[in-house]
SEBADO-797185 format. One record per residue (C-alpha): x, y, z; residue in three letters. Coordinates in steps of 0.5 Angstrom, whole numbers, plus 500, padded with zeros to 3 digits. Example, Ala and Ser with C-alpha at 12.3 -4.5 7.8 and 13.67 -1.06 7.14 Angstrom:
REM residues 2
525491516ALA527498514SER
//
This chain:
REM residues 602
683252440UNK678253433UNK678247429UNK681246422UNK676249419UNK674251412UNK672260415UNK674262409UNK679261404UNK683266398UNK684262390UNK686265384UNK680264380UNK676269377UNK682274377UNK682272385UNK676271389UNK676271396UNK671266400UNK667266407UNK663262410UNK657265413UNK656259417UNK662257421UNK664264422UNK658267425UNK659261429UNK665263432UNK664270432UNK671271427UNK666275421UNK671281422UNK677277423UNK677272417UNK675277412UNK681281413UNK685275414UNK683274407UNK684280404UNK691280405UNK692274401UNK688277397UNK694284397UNK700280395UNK696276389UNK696283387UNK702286389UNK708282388UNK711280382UNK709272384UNK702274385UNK702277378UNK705270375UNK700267379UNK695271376UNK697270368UNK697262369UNK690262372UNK688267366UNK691262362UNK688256364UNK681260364UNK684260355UNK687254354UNK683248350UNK689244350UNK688239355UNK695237356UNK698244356UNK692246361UNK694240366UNK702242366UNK698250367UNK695247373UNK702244375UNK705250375UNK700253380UNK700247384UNK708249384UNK708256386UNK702255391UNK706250395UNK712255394UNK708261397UNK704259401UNK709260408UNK709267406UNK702268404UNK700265411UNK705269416UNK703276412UNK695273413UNK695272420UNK700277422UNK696282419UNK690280421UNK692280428UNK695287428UNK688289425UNK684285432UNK690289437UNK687295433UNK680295434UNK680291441UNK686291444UNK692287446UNK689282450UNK684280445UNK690280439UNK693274445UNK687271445UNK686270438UNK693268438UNK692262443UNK685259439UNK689259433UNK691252430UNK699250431UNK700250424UNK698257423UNK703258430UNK708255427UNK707261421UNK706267426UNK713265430UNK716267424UNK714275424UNK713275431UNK718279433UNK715285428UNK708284430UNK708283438UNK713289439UNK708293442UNK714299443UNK713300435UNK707303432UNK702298430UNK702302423UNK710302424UNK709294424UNK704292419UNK709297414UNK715292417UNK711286415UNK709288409UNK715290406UNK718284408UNK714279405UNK713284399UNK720284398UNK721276399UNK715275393UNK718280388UNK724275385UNK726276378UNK721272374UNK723276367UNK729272366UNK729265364UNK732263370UNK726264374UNK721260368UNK727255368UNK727253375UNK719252374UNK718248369UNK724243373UNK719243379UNK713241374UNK718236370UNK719232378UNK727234377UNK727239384UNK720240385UNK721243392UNK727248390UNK723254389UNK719252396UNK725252399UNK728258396UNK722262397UNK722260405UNK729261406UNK729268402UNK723269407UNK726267414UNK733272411UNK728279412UNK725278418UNK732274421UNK736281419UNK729286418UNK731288411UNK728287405UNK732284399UNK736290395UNK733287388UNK726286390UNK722290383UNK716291382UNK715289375UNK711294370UNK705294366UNK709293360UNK714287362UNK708283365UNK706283358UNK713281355UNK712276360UNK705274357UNK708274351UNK714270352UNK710264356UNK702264355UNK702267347UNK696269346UNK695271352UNK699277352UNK693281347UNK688280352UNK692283357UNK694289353UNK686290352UNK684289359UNK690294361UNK687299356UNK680298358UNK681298366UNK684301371UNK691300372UNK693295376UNK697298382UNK692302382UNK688295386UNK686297393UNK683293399UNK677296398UNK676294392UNK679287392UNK672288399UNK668290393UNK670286387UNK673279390UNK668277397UNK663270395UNK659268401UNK656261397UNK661257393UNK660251389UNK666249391UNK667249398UNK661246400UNK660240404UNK657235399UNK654228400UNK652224394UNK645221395UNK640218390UNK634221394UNK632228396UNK627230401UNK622233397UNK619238399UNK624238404UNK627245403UNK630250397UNK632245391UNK638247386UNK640245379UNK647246378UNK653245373UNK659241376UNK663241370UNK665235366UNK665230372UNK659230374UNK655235369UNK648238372UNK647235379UNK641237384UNK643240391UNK639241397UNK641243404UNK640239410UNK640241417UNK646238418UNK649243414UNK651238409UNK649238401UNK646233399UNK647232392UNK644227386UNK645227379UNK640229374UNK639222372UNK638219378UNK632224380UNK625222377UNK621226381UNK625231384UNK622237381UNK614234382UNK613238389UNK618243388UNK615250387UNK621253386UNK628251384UNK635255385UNK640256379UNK646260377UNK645267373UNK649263368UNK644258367UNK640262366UNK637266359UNK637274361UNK635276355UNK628271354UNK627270362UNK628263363UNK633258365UNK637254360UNK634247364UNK628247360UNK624242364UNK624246370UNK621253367UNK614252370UNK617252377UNK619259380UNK626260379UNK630263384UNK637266379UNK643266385UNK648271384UNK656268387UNK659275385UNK659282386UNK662283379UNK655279376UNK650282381UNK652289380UNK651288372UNK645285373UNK642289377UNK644296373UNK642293366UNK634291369UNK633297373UNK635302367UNK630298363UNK624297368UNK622298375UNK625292381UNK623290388UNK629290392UNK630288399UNK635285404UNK634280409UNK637283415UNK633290419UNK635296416UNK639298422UNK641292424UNK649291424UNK650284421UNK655282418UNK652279413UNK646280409UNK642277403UNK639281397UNK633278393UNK630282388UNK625281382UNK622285376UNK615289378UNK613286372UNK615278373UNK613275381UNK615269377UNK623270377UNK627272384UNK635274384UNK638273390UNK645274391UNK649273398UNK654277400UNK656283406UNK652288408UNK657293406UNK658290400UNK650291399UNK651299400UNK656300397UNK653298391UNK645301392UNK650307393UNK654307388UNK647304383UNK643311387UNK637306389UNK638307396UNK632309396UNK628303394UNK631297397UNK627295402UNK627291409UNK622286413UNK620291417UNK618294411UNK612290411UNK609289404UNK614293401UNK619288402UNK614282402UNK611284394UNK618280393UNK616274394UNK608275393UNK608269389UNK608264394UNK601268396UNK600266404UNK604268410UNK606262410UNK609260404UNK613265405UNK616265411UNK618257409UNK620260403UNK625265406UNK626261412UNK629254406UNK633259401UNK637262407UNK639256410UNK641254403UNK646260401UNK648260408UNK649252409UNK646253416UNK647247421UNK641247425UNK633251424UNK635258421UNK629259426UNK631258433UNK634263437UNK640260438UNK642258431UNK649262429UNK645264422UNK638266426UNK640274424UNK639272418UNK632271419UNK630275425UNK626280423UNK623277418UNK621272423UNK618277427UNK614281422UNK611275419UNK609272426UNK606279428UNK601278421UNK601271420UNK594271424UNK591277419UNK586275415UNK587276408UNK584275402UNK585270397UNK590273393UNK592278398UNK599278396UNK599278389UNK594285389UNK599288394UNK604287389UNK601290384UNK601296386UNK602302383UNK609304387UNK612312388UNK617309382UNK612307377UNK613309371UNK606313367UNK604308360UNK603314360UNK597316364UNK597318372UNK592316377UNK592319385UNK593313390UNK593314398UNK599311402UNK601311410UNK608309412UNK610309404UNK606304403UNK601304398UNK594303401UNK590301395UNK585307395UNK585310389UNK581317388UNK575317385UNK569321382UNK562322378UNK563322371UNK557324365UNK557317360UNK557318352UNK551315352UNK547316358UNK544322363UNK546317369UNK552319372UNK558313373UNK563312378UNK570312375UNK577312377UNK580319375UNK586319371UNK591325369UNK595325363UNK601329367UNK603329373UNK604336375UNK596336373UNK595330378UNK598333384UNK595340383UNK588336383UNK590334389UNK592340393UNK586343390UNK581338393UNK585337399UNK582344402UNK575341401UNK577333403UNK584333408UNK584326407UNK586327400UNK593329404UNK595322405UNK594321396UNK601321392UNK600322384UNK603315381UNK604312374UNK599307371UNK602302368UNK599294364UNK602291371UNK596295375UNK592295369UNK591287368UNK589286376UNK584294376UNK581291369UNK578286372UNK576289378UNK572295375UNK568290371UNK565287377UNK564294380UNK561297373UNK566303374UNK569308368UNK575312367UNK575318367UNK580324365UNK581330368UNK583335363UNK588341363UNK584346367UNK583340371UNK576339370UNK573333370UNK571330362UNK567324360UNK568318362UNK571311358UNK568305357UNK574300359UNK576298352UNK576305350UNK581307356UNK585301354UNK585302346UNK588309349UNK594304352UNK595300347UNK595307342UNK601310347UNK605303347UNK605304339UNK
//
């Protein structure tokens, strides 16, 4: 039998947010099978008229700044939850066995069944005439069980009945009668398999009456929200798998409060608990526990630190720091938790500059879950990371077109340039290693084999065990990162550059060049003013030097600038443009070719 634990669990925040955790359900193997199981809490939130309910009263404490009213709010839910809960579980779990007999078989469904706790028997016995009866369809099944739990959620919650019966709940006068008329509706359905006569769904419009009656000004945001979105039968199981899954949760963590941390003792985060106990450190142990310490109590957390790990909403997009002024010299690390913020985020910075997008399982590897980091070309010193599904993950390149750009450890450098700050093999494997083992609250080193979470991390680990003995130059990595991709952008100049297995080598085409004020000819990087001009020098040389064949035509921008600059000076070399009849012309000092940069930036 699984202990009662915390795989996964469905609330009302945010318009309905469903997590999972990646530890404990890696370890149990139940990825697949939690994932589901919370999906369909998930449905009836969105497809009954007490899930609706639901959701108005969550939006409304999301509003309300009264705190006497919000705290009655709270009691309402506290009170529906309660009164929902025995409906919500017999359709979770009946569901998600139907979905286990589905894709393995009667004989795995039964053994799911016999691992789960007796709590979660005791709801399965009341559908279990529905979804054992193998001479019925499976599809026959789970449209049964549906309707029926679908039929005892949608009560008429128009009239003052309803609200009046709630409000005696919340005032301690009967503060089980909905419970035991939600249950008792709930044990008629499937004692006589048939839905009740009544059951409505309610429309648009009447759910904004109700706004209106019960929540004020709630009933315009709804109406806009409505007017902007998406109707809302319109919610589908895929969208809520889209839209609703976190895999790092504040508030399912396991903390212990401590006035030390171990530093440098893996990923250190700075996040804001609210108004109890504010802006607190958090750090993962192995154990799988969070350690966790008030900013006050902390004097030298962040001296050994080299990175620190913060909320998105902590941090300043616009100015590109974090809101906590006093660790802005360390390297931030912005944690994504939702799908709706990373997909925001992610479009808004590739529309406007270039990115380094990986994801830490192998390209082909059918993890279930994965973790993508990306930062701009431009700024090694501020890393996005989001934890989430692998599904969740292609969907959104799909659906953003970048596919084509999102990397993975075997890779190489096209995935390692994320992290180059960190400048060694070393430091990145740990790096990697610790961030991992924080988003996943991994029990255990996320390096051994026989960690749960150890997927995770395994190609990473193999392909910087196969390169952690090369002998690199000092700033390997930063030089590496630097260069030129096949997505840089001209500022506006081209240059012809050699890439194997789609990496860049670092070669760059270059040639003799006659100086303004000298008859001695210069060594110089040749630089085209278009890319149709680039690729045609390339093709024409290519017949005298076949190695030319393996040259890409790629955008020179300031990023390449800076780190080239300073290398054609210790080499005394020029730039030297190629003119439209592909004819080499005079060479440029490097001030006079970067006065043409900054021309062009104006």
């Amino acid at each position: 039998m699984l202990k009662h634990t915390n795989l996964g669990a469905f609330s009302f925040e945010w318009g309905g947010k469903i997590y999972i955790s990646p530890s404990l359900n890696m370890e149990y193997g139940s990825e697949s099978s939690t994932c589901i199981h919370e999906m369909y809490h998930a449905y009836l939130a969105v497809n009954t008229n007490l899930g609706l309910v639901m959701n108005l009263i969550e939006m409304a404490k999301h509003f309300e700044r009264d705190e006497n009213y919000y705290l009655l709010l709270c009691k309402k839910m506290d009170v529906l939850y309660e009164a929902t809960r025995t409906v919500q579980e017999v359709f979770a779990n009946s569901m998600e066995l139907l979905w286990i007999e589905e894709n393995y078989g009667c004989e795995k469904r039964q053994e799911v069944y016999r691992q789960k706790t007796d709590e979660y028997k005791t709801y399965l016995m009341i559908a279990e005439k529905n979804w054992s009866d193998t001479e019925e369809t499976i599809e026959e099944r789970r449209r049964k069980i549906e309707s029926f739990c679908v039929s005892v959620l949608n009560i008429d919650v128009q009239g003052n009945e309803f609200w009046q019966r709630l409000d005696n709940c919340c005032e301690g006068i009967d503060f089980k009668q909905l419970e035991h008329e939600i249950n008792n509706r709930l044990e008629w359905v499937f004692k006589f398999q048939k839905c009740f006569e009544c059951s409505k769904y309610i429309e648009q419009d009447e759910l904004i009456e109700i706004a209106k009656h019960h929540f004020g000004s709630l009933a315009e945001k709804l109406e806009l929200g409505f007017k902007a979105g998406k109707d809302y039968k319109s919610v589908n199981l895929n969208n809520l798998l889209l839209e609703k899954i976190v895999v790092f949760d504040l508030g399912a963590l396991q903390l212990e409060k401590t006035n030390k941390l171990n530093v440098p003792g893996g990923a250190i985060g700075i996040f804001d608990f609210g108004t109890n106990q504010g802006k607190c450190y958090l750090q993962h142990e192995e154990s799988g526990v969070y350690k966790i310490a008030s900013a006050n109590d902390i004097k030298e957390v962040l001296r050994d630190s080299k990175y620190i790990i913060v909320s998105c909403e902590d941090f300043d997009f616009n100015r590109n720091v974090s809101r906590y002024n006093n660790i802005n010299d360390k390297i931030i690390f912005v944690l994504f938790d939702s799908v709706m913020s990373f997909k925001k985020w992610l479009r808004n910075i590739n529309e406007f500059e270039e990115i380094y997008v990986g994801c830490t399982n192998g390209k082909n590897d059918n993890c279930f879950f994965t973790i993508v980091y990306f930062r701009k070309r431009s700024c090694d010193s501020v890393i996005y990371v989001f934890p989430t599904l692998n599904l969740i993950a292609k969907n959104i390149f799909e659906e953003l077109k970048i596919i084509q750009i999102v990397k993975y450890p075997e890779d190489g450098m096209a995935f390692y340039n994320i992290f180059s700050v960190f400048n060694s093999w070393d430091n990145i494997f740990k790096v990697i290693r610790d961030t991992i083992s924080f988003f996943t609250g991994s029990k255990g080193n996320i390096a051994n084999i026989e960690n749960p979470c150890a997927e995770f991390f395994d190609q990473t680990k193999i392909t910087i065990l196969n390169s952690i003995f090369n002998i690199e130059g000092e700033n390997y990595f930063r030089i590496n990162s630097v260069l030129p991709t096949i997505q840089t952008e001209a500022e506006p100049f081209w240059i012809l550059m050699e890439f194997k297995n789609g990496n860049n080598t670092g070669n760059i085409k270059c040639e003799e060049g006659k100086s303004d004020d000298s008859e001695k000819k210069k060594i110089g990087v040749l630089y085209f003013y278009k890319k149709a001009n680039a690729e045609k020098y390339k093709n024409m040389m290519s017949r005298i030097n076949p190695s030319l064949v393996n040259y890409r035509a790629v955008g020179l921008d300031w990023v390449f600038w800076k780190k080239l600059r300073k290398y054609l000076q210790i080499k005394t070399m020029v730039m030297i443009g190629v003119r439209e009849k592909l004819s080499c012309g005079e060479c440029d000092t490097l001030d006079q070719f970067e006065y043409k940069l900054y021309k062009y930036c104006q």
